[in-house]
N, C-alpha and C positions, 0 to 999 in steps of 0.2 A: 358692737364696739369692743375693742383689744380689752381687757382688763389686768393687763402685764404692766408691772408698775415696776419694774427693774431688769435692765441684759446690760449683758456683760457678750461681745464680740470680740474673738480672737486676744483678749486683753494680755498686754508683754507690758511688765510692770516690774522696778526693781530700784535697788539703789547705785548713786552715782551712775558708772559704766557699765555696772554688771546686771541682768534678769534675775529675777529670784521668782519668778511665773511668769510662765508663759503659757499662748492658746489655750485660756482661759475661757471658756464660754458657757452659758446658760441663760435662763430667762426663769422671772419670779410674779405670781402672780398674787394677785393684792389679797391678804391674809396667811399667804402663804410660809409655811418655814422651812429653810435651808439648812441641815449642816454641813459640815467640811470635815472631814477627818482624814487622820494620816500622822504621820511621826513629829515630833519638829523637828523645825527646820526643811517644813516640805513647801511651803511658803502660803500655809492658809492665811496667817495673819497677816501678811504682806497685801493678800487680796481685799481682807478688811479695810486697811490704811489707803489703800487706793481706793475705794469704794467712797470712804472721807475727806480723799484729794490731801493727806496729810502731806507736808511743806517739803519730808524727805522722800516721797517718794517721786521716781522719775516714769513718765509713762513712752516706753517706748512704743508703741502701734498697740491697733487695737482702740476698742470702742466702749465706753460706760454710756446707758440713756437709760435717764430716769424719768418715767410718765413724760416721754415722746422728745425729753430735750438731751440733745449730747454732749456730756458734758464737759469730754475732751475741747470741743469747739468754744467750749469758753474761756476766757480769762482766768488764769489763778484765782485773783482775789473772790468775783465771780461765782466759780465755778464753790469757791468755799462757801462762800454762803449760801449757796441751794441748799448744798449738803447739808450743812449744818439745819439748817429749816427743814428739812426733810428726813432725816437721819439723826440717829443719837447712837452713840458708841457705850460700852462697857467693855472696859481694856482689863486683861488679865492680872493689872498690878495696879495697887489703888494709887501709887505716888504717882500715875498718866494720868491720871482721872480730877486729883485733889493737890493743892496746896496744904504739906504737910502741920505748919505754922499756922495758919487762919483755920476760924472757928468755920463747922458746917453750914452754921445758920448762915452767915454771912456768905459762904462759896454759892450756896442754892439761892440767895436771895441775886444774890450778882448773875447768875447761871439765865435766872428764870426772868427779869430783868433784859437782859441779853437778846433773849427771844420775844419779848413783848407777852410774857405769860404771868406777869407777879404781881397778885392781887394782897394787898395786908392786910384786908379784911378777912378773909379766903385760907390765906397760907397756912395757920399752923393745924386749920381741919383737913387740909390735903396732904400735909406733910404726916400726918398725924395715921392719916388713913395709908397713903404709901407705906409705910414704916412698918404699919401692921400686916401691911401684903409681903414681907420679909422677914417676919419675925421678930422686928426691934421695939420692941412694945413703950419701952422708958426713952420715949421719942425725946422729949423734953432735956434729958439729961445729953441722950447723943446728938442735938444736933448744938448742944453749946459745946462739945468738946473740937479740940482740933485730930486730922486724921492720926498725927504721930499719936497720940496715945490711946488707940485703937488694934483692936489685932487686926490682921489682913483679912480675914473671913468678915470681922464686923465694917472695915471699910468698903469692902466687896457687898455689901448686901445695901451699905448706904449709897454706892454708887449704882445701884439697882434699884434703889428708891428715884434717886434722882430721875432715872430714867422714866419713871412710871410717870412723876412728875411733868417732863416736859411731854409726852404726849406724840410723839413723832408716827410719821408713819409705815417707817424703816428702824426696827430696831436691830443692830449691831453687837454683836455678844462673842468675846474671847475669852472661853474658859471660861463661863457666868458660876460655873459651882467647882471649879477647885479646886479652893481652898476654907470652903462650907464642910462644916459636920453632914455626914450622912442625911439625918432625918432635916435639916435643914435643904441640904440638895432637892430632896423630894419638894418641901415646898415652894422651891423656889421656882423650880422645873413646872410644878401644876400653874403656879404662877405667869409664867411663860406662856402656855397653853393656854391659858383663860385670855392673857393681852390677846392674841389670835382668834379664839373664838367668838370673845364677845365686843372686842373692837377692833377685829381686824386688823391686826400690828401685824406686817409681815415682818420675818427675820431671817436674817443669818446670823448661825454661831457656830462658832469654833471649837470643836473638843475632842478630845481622846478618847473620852468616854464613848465607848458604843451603846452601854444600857440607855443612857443619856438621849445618844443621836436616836435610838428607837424610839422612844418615849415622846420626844419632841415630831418628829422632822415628818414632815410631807414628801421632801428627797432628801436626798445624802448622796454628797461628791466625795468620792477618794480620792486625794492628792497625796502624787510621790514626784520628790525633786523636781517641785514645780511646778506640774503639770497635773491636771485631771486624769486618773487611769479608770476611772469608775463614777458612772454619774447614773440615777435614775429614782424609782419612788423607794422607799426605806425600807418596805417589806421586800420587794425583789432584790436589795443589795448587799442587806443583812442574811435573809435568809435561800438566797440564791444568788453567792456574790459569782461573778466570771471572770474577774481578773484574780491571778496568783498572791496580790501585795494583800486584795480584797479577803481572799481563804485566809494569807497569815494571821492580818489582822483578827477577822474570826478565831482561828487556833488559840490566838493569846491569851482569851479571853478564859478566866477560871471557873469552873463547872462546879455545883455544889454536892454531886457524889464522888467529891474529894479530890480526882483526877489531876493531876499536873497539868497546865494547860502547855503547849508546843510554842516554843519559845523562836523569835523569828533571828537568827546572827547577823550582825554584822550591824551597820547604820546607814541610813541614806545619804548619797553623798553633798556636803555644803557645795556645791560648785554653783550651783541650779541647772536649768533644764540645758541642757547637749541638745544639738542641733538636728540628727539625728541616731538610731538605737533607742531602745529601751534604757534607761536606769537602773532597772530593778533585774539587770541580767547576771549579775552577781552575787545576786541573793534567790535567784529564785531557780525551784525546784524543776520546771519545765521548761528549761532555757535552751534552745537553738542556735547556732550560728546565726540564722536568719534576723534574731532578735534585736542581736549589734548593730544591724545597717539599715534595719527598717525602720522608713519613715515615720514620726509621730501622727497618730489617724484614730480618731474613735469611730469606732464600728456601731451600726445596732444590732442589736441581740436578742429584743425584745421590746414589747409597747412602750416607747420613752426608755429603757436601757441601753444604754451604750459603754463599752468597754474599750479602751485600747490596744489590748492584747493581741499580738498576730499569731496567737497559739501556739509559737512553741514546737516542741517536740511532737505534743495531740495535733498539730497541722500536718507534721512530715507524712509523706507516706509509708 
């Protein structure tokens, strides 16, 4: 029996009229963790919002099944509350997350309520122990405060309690560290890692961080304007990446024998994905004529690696 508890099929996803991803595809297997990287604006967190059936996103073609049901074929209302029952989000800005006005205790207790999970005998030793899986020790004091008078690192780390809280089996994560202090990041990340290990929480998250997506990830997808240009297991893509956006990305990154790291010009363009061409042929160092007109196709290149790339100039003869 399958033990893939999440695909994503050719998924074109975006707002109103316009795609902001397209031929989106992969499959997640239960503990497993996802990240996504790439600039913004390349449309990871759009694939997040879709993943949650959020109300603005519109799903042009293309297929979500989550543990064997699809969940394009169902109704809106529906189709939310799977998600919601199976999925819990942590959104890169805590005023998505919180009512900035109402006290925490009261949004967790509504939260948890919601889901059929709020026991008041129970509550303030789980909240108590979440809290401490993030660092917030003076539990007591932060969940009688309301979010506005929190910094965004401390509502970010409560909205990562909450999460621990409801238990799901899909956890969802945009930029989970940041706006974390450093030695905080660390924690929260080993934190991450243990959901997975020892209860099997698969995830997707979203980040810029590469040290990050090593640290975490069983794969790692590169998304540029849109689109997948690099997908496979984390150690082939960090340390043998084969698409060009893949190497920049790499370059960028700062070396600790002082080194400048190689800086990538220009930006990705907001349009989203072109119908056909490369994107990334105006930034990149191995560009073709061939690049402009060729179809979008991911290639393999290796055991579960697949790149986009039609090679460029190293194709010509």
């Amino acid at each position: 029996m399958s033990d893939t508890i999440l695909t994503l099929d050719r998924l074109c996803v975006g707002y109103g009229d316009r795609p902001a991803a397209a031929d989106v595809s992969f499959s997640l297997q239960r503990g497993e963790i996802l990240c996504l990287v790439g600039e913004s604006g390349c449309g990871k967190s759009t694939v997040l919002k879709a993943l949650m059936a959020a109300p603005e996103i519109r799903l042009f073609s293309g297929a979500i099944t989550l543990e064997g049901t699809e969940l394009s074929a169902l109704p809106p209302k529906q189709r939310r509350k799977l998600c919601c029952e199976k999925m819990g989000i942590v959104f890169q800005t805590p005023e998505a997350t919180f009512n900035p006005i109402r006290s925490y205790r009261r949004q967790f207790i509504e939260t948890l309520k919601s889901h059929g999970k709020y026991d008041p005998k129970t509550f303030d030793a789980k909240v108590a122990e979440a809290f401490a899986k993030v660092e917030l020790n003076d539990w007591r004091r932060v969940l009688g405060e309301c979010p506005f008078a929190l910094s965004g690192g401390m509502n970010q780390r409560v909205a990562l309690a909450l999460a621990l809280l409801l238990e799901q089996e899909i956890l969802l994560c945009d930029e989970p560290t940041s706006a974390l202090d450093a030695t905080i990041q660390l924690q929260v990340a080993e934190e991450l890692k243990r959901l997975r290990d020892k209860n099997g929480v698969t995830q997707v998250i979203v980040t810029h961080n590469l040290a990050l997506a090593h640290f975490l990830a069983d794969h790692i997808g590169v998304m540029y304007a849109g689109r997948l240009v690099e997908f496979g297991r984390a150690c082939d893509v960090l340390c043998s990446p084969q698409h060009p956006y893949t190497k920049s990305l790499r370059a960028a990154i700062p070396s600790l024998d002082g080194t400048m790291p190689d800086g990538l010009p220009g930006s990705p363009p907001m349009t989203g994905p072109a119908e056909r061409g490369c994107e990334f042929c105006d930034r990149c160092p191995q560009t073709a004529e061939a690049c402009a007109h060729a179809p979008y196709a991911m290639r393999q290149v290796g055991d579960g690696h697949f790149v986009s790339c039609c090679g460029g100039k190293e194709a010509m003869p």
